[in-house]
C-alpha positions as CSV (number, residue, x, y, z in Angstrom):
1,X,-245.0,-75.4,23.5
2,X,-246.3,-72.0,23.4
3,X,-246.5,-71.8,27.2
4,X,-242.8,-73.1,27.8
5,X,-241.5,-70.7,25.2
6,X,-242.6,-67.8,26.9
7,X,-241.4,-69.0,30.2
8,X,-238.1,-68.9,28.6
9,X,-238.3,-65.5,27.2
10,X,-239.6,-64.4,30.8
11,X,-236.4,-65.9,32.6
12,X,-233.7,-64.5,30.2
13,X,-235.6,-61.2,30.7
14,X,-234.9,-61.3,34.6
15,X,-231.9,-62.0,33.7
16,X,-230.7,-59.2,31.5
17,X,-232.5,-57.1,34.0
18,X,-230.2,-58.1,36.6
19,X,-226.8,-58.1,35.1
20,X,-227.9,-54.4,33.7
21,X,-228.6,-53.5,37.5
22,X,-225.1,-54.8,38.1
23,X,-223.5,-53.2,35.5
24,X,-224.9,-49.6,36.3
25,X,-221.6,-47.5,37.6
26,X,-222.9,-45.2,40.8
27,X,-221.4,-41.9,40.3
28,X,-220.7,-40.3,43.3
29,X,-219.1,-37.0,43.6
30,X,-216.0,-36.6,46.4
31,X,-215.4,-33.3,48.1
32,X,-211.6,-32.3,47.0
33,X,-209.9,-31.7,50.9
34,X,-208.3,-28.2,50.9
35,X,-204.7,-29.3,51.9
36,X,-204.1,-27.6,55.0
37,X,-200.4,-25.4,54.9
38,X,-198.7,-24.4,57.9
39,X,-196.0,-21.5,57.8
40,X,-194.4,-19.4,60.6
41,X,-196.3,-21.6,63.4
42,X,-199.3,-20.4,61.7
43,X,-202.1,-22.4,59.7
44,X,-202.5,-19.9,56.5
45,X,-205.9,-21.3,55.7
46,X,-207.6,-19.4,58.2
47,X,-206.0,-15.6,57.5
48,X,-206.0,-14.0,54.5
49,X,-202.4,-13.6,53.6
50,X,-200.0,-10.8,51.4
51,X,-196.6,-11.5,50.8
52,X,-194.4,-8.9,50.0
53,X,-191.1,-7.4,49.9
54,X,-189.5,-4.1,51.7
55,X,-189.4,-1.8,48.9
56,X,-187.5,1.9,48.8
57,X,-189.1,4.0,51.3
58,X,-190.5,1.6,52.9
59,X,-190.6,1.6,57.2
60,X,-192.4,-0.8,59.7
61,X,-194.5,1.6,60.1
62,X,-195.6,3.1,56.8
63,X,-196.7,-0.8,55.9
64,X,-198.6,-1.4,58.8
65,X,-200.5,2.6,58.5
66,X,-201.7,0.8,55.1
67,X,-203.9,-1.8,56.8
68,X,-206.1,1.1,58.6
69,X,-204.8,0.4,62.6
70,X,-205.0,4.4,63.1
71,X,-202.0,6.0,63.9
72,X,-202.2,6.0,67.7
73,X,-202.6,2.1,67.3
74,X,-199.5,2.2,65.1
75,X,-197.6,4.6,67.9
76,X,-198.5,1.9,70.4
77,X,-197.2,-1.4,68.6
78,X,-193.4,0.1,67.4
79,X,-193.0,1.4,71.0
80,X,-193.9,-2.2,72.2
81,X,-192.0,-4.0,69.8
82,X,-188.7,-1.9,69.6
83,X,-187.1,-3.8,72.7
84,X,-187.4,-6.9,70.8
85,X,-187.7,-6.1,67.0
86,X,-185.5,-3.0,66.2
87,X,-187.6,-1.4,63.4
88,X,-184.6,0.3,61.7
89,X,-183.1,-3.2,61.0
90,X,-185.8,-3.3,57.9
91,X,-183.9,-4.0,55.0
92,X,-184.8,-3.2,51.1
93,X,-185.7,-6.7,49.2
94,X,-186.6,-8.3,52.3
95,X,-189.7,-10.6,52.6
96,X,-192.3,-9.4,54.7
97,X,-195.8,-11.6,55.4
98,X,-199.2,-10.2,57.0
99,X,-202.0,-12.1,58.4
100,X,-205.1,-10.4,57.8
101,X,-208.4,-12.0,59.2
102,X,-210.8,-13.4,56.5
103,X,-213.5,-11.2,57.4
104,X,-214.6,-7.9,55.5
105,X,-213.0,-5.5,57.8
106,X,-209.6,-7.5,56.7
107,X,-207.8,-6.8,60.1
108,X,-204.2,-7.3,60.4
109,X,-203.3,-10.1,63.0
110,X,-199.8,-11.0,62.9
111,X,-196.7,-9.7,60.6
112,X,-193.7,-12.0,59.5
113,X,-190.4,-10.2,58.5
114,X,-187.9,-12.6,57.5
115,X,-184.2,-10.6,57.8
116,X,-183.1,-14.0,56.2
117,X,-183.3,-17.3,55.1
118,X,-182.8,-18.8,58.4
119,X,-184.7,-16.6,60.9
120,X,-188.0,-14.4,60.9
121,X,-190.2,-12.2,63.4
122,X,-193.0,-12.7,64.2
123,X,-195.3,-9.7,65.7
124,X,-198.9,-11.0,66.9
125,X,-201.1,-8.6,67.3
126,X,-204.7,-11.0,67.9
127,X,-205.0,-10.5,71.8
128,X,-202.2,-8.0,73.0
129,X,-198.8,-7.5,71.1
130,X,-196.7,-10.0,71.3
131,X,-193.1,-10.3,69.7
132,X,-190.6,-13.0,69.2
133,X,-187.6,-14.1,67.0
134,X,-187.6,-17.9,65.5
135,X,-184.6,-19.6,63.8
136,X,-185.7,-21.8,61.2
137,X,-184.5,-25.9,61.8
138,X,-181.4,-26.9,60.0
139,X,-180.7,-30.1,58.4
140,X,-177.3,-31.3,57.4
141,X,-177.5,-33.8,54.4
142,X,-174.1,-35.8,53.3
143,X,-173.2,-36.8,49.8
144,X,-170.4,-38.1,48.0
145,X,-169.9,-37.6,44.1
146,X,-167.3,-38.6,41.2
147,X,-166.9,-37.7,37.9
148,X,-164.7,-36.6,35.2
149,X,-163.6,-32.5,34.0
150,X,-165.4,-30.4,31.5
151,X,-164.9,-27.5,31.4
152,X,-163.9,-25.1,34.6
153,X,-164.1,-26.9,38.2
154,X,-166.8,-24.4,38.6
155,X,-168.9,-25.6,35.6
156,X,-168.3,-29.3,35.9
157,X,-169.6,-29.2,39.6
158,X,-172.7,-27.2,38.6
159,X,-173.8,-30.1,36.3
160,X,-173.8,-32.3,39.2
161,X,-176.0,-30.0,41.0
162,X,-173.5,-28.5,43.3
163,X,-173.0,-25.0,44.2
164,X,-170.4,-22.9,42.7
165,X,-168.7,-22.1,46.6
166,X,-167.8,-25.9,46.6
167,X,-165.4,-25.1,44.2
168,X,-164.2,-22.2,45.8
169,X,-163.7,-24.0,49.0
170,X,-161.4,-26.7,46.9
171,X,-159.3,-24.2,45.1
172,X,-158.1,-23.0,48.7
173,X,-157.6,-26.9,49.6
174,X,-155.8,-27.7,46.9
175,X,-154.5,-24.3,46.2
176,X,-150.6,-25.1,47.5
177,X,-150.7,-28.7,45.7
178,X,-152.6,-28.0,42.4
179,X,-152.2,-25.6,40.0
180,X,-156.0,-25.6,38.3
181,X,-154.8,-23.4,35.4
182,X,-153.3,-26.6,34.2
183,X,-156.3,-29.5,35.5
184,X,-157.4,-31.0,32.0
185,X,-160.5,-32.0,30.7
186,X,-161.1,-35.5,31.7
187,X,-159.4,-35.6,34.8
188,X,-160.9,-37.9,37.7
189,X,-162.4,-36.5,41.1
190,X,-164.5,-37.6,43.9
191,X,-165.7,-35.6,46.6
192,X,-167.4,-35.9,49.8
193,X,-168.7,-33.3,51.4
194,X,-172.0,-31.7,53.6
195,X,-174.7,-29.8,52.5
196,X,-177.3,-27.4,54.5
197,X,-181.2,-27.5,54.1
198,X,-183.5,-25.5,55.7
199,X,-186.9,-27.0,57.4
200,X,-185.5,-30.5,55.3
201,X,-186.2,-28.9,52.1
202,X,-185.0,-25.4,51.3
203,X,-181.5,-26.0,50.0
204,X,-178.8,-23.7,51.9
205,X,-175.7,-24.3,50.4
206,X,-172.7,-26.3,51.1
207,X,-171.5,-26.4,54.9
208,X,-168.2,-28.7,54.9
209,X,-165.6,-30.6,52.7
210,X,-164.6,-33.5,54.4
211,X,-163.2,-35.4,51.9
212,X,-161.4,-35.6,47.9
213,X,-158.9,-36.6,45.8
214,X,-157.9,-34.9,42.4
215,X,-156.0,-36.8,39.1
216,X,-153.3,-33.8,38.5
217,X,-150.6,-34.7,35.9
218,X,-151.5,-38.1,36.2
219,X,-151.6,-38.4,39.6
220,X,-154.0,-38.8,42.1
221,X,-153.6,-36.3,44.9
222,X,-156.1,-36.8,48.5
223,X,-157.3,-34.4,50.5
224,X,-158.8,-35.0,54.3
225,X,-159.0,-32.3,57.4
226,X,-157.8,-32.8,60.6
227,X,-157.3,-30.9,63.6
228,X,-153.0,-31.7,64.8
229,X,-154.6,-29.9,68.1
230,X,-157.8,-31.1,69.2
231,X,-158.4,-28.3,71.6
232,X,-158.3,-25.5,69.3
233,X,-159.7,-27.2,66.1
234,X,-157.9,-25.7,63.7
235,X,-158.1,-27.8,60.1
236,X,-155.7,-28.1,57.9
237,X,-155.4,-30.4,55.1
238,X,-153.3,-33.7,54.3
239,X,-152.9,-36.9,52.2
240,X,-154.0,-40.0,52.6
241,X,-150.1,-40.4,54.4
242,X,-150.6,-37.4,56.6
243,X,-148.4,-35.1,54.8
244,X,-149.4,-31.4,54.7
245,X,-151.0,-30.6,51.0
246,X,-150.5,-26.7,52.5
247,X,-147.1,-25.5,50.9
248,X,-145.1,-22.5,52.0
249,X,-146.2,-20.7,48.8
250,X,-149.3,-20.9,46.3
251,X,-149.0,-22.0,43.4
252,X,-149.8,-18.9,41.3
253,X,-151.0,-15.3,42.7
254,X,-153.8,-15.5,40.7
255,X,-156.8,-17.4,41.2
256,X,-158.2,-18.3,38.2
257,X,-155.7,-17.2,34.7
258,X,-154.1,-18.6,32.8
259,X,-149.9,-19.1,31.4
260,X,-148.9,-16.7,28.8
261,X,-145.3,-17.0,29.1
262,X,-142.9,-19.0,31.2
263,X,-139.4,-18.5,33.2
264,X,-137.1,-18.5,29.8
265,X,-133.3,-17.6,29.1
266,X,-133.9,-16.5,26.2
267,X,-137.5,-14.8,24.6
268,X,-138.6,-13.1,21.9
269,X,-140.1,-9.8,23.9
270,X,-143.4,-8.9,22.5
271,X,-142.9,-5.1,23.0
272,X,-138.9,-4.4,22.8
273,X,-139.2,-7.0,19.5
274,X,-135.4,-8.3,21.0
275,X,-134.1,-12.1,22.0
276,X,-133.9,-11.3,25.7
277,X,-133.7,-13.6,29.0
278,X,-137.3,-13.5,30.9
279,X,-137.0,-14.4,34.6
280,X,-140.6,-14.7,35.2
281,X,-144.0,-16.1,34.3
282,X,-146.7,-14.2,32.7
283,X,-150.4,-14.7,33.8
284,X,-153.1,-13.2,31.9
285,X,-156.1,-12.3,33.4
286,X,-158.9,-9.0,33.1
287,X,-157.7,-5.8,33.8
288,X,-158.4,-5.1,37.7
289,X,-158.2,-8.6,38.6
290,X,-157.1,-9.0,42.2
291,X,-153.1,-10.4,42.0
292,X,-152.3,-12.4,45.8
293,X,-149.4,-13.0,47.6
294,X,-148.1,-16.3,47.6
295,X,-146.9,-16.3,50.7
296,X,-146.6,-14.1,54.4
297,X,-143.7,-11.4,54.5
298,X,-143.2,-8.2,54.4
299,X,-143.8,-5.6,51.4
300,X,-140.0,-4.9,50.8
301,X,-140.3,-2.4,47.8
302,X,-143.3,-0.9,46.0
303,X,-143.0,1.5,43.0
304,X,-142.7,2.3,39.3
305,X,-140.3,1.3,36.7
306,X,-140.5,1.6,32.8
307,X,-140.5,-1.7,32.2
308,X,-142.3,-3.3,35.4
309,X,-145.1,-0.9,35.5
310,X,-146.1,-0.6,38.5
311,X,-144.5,-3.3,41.1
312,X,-144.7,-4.8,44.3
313,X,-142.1,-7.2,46.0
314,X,-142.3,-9.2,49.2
315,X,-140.0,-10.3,51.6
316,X,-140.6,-13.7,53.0
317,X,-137.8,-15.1,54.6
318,X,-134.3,-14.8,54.4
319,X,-134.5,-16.7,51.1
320,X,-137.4,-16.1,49.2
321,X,-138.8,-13.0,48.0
322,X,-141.2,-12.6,45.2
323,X,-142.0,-9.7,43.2
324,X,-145.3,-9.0,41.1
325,X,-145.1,-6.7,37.9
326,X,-147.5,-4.5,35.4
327,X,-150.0,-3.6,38.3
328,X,-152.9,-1.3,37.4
329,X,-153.0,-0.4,40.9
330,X,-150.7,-1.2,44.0
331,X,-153.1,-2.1,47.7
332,X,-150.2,-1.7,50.0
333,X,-146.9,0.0,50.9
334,X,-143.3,-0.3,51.4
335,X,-143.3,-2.2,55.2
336,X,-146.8,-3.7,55.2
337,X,-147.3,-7.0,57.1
338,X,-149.4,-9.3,54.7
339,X,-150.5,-12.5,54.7
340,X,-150.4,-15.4,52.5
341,X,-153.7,-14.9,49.8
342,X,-153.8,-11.3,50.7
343,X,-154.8,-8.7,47.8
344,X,-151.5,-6.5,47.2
345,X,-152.8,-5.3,43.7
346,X,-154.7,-5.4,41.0
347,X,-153.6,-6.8,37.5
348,X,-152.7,-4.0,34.9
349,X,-150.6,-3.3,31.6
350,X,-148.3,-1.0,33.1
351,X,-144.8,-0.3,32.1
352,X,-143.6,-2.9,28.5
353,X,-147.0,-4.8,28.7
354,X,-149.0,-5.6,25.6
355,X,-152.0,-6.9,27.8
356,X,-153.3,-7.0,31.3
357,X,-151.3,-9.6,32.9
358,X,-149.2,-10.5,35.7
359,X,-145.3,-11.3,35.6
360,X,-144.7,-13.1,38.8
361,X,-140.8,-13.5,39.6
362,X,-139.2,-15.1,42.2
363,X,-135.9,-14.7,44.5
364,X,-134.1,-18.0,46.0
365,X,-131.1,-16.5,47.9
366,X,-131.0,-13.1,45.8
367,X,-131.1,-15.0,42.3
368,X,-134.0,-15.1,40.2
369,X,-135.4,-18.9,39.6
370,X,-138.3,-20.4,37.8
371,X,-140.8,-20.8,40.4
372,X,-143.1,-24.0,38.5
373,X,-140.0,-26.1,39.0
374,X,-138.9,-25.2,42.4
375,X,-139.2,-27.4,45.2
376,X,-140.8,-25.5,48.3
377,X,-141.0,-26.2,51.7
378,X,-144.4,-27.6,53.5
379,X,-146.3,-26.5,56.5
380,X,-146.0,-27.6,59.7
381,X,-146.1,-31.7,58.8
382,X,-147.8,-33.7,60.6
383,X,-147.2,-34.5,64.3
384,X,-146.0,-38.7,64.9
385,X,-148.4,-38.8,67.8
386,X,-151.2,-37.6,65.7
387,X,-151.4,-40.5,62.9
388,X,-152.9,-42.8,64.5
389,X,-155.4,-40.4,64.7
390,X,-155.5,-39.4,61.5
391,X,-155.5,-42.7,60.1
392,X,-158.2,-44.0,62.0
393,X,-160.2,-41.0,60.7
394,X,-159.0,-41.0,57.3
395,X,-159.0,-44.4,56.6
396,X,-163.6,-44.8,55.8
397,X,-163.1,-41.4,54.1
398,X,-161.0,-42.9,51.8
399,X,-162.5,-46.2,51.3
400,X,-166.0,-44.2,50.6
401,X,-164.4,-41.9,47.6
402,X,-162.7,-45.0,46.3
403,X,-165.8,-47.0,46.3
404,X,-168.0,-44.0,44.6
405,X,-165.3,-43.0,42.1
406,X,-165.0,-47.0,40.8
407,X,-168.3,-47.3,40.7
408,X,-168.8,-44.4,38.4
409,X,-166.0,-44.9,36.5
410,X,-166.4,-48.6,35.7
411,X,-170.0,-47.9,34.1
């Protein structure tokens, strides 16, 4: 019995022995890889690298004295490299890059000045001097978002994670058909539109609007390009029905203000304290703001007045003139040639003004009218040949912005 029971004992011994062997965890200690990283055409790992930036003072020359080539050696490489890389071109706040080797004499190898995001230098000085100018790859990346007003265009775009130019590039879109002084919170967009990246990850800022429709005053108001002349490829803007959204005149002659006082027959004036007819509309803004034509003509009278403050009116046609009042300082003279958007002034509180604003008034046929209820002329509409055209290439722009905005807005 004895015998047998220590037979047993032996057996489960073997086996705990075992197991334990199988349990035992084998540490074994992996080498981390050092992740190789490639800039410029060059692999960083093997050069001991600076970045910097062009400070005041600073020359091609002075930075690479610093890394002990001699002066002669110095001579040698900026009379090499000036047919190629012109020195002077060297701008403050500028990134510059030097490849040093990894060695203890720290030699300078190659030097990367980067003029901008898009393009760099590169001067290679490991054999003989070599010089040459690359242009980072581009990648255009589309997107199409929706949502709903809060707060400026500028703002509401920024919480999507879109640049503010986007919304300077719609205000000139939309600048004949909507009036953004009076968009209101809650009011639906959808936009679609292109965005640059540089080497597919460095983001470069918006490139195009191709498509997007705005709820103004309820309703909803599409805008699309298309070129009328395919040759030339101008762009100009239009419904989903082809007609022009560009109108003879802007809607204000400011860009971003807003309403302090309408077109009236009869107003209490804030500095004569009298009942008094006032045939204009007031826009505030900051002093010095820059006050725009609404539309091409000619400057027809320029000047000072008691009451206007310094003035300028344009002639645009036979029919329309406008006039701007209260300027702190008048841009053009009595004659001038200007364009429709071009800076005539800048806004003031001269002459009976209790603030820096604008008084824009405006002449149909000599008489003075309210210009928010007038009815203007378009641009050139749209060409019967063309929309066909235009349809066929409006048509999956639409159906995308529709799809995106119900989407969002049936969450």
């Amino acid at each position: 019995m004895k015998k047998v029971t220590l037979i047993i004992l032996l057996l489960l011994s073997l086996v705990s022995c075992n197991k334990s062997e199988k349990d035992k965890v084998v540490k074994v200690e992996k080498s981390i890889p050092i992740p190789v990283v490639v800039e410029f055409g060059f692999k960083l790992n093997d050069f001991d690298v600076i970045n910097d930036t062009i400070v005041a003072g600073d020359t091609f020359g002075t930075i690479i004295q610093k890394q002990n080539l001699g002066d002669k050696w110095v001579h040698e490489i900026v009379k090499k490299v000036k047919d190629t890389f012109d020195v002077r071109i060297i701008r403050k706040g500028k990134p510059y890059t030097m490849l040093r080797s990894k060695d203890k004499a720290k030699k300078l190898q190659v030097f990367v000045y980067q003029p901008d995001r898009l393009s760099y230098y590169v001067i290679d000085l490991r054999d003989s001097i070599v010089v040459y100018k690359t242009t980072k790859p581009v990648t255009i990346k589309r997107r199409t978002i929706a949502g709903k007003l809060d707060g400026s265009l500028s703002e509401t775009l920024e919480k999507e994670k879109v640049e503010g130019a986007l919304a300077s590039k719609i205000s000139k879109v939309y600048a004949w058909s909507i009036d953004f002084f009076k968009l209101k919170k809650g009011d639906k967009f959808a936009i679609t539109f292109t965005e640059r990246f540089i080497n597919d990850s460095i983001y470069d800022g918006v490139e195009n609007l191709e498509s997007a429709f705005f709820e103004y005053k309820g309703k909803i108001i599409y805008a699309f390009p298309f070129a009328q002349n395919e040759k030339s490829g101008k762009l100009d803007y239009y419904d989903e029905e082809g007609k022009a959204l560009k109108n003879f005149f802007l809607k204000a002659p400011l860009k971003f203000a807003h309403i302090t006082s309408r077109y009236a027959k009869n107003r209490f004036h804030p500095v004569q304290r009298i009942w008094k007819a006032h045939k204009g509309t007031d826009y505030a803004a900051p002093k010095g703001a820059p006050i725009m034509t609404t539309a091409s003509g000619v400057v027809e009278q320029t000047g000072f007045t008691a009451g206007n403050g310094n003035f300028v009116k344009v002639k645009h046609s036979r029919t329309y003139s406008t006039q701007y009042l209260h300027m702190s300082k008048i841009l053009v003279r009595r004659g001038q040639r200007v364009n429709q958007g071009d800076v005539i002034g800048k806004v003031g509180s001269t002459g009976l003004a209790t603030g820096p604003h604008v008084c824009y008034r405006f002449w149909k046929n000599g008489v003075q009218v309210d210009a928010l209820r007038l009815k203007l002329p378009n641009s050139e509409p749209m060409d019967n040949r063309n929309l066909p055209r235009f349809m066929a290439q409006m048509s999956p722009l639409k159906r995308e912005l529709d799809s995106v905005a119900k989407l969002k807005f049936t969450k």
